[in-house]
C-alpha positions in Angstrom: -61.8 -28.0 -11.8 -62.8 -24.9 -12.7 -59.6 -22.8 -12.3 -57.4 -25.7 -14.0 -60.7 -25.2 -17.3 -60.0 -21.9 -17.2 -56.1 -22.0 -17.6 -56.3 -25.1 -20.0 -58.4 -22.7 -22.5 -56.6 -19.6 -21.9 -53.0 -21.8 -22.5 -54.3 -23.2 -25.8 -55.0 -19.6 -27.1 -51.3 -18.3 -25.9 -50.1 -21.4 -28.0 -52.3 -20.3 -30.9 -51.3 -17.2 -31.2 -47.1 -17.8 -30.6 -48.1 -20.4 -33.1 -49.7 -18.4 -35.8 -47.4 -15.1 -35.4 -44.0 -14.9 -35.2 -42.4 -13.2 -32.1 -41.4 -10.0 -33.5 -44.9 -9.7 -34.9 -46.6 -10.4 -31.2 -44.0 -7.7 -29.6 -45.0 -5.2 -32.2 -48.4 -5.6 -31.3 -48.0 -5.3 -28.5 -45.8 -2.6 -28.6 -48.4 -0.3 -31.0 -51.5 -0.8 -28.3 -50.6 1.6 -25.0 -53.8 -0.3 -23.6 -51.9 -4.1 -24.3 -48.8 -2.7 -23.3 -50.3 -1.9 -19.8 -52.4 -5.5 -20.2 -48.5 -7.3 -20.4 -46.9 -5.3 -18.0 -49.5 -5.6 -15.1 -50.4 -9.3 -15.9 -46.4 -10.2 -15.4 -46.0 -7.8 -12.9 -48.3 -8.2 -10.7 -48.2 -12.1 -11.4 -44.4 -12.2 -10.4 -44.9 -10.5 -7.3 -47.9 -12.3 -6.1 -46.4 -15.5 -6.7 -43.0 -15.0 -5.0 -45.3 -13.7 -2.1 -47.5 -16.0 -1.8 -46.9 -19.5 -0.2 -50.2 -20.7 0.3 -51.9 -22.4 -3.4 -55.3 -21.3 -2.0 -54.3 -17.8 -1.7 -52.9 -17.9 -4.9 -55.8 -18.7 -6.4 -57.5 -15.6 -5.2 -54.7 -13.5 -5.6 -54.5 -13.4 -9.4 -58.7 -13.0 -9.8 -57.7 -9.2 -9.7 -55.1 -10.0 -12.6 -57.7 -11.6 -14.9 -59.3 -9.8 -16.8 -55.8 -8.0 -17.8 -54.8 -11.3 -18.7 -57.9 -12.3 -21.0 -57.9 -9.0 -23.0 -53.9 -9.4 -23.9 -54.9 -12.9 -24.8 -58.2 -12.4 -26.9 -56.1 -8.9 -28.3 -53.2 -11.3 -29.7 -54.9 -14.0 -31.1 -57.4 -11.4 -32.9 -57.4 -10.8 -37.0 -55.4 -7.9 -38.1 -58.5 -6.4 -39.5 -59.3 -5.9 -36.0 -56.0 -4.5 -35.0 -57.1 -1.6 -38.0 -60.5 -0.8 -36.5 -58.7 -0.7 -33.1 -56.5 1.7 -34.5 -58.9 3.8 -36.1 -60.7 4.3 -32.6 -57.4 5.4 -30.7 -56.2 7.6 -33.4 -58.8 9.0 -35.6 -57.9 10.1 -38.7 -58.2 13.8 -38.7 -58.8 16.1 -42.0 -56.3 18.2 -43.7 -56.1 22.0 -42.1 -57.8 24.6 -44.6 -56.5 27.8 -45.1 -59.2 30.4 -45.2 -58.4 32.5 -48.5 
């Protein structure tokens, strides 16, 4: 009950955020974000794999618990204001002053 609670919620917000943004705007997200772009990868990856591996539902189950939290930060990441996309931004790439010239 737990598992299919935890999917339900985490489907709704994939379905929120196709639904507010429009694809292109979701890949360039992802796209600008080495960290999401890792998230993605590794989430589908690793999911693939696992599940054409796996035969067993129970097995399954545990296999993806590793996959999780990847999972939950692209999610929370897409469905996230832009305003928090800027101070994300901010943090990996600082802006950094203008070079002086010593006279």
């Amino acid at each position: 009950f737990i598992a299919a609670s935890e999917m339900t919620v985490l489907f709704a917000l994939v379905a929120r955020a196709a639904w507010l943004n429009s694809i292109p705007t979701l890949v360039r997200r992802v796209g600008g974000s080495p960290l999401l772009v890792f998230a993605v990868v590794f989430t589908v990856l690793a999911g693939v794999a696992i599940g054409l591996a796996t035969t067993n539902f129970g097995t399954l189950s545990r296999y993806r618990v590793p996959l999780m939290p990847f999972y939950v930060f692209a999610v929370l990441m897409l469905n996230a204001p832009q305003r928090a996309w800027d101070s994300l931004a901010s943090l990996v790439r600082p802006q950094q002053p203008a070079p002086t010239r010593k006279v």
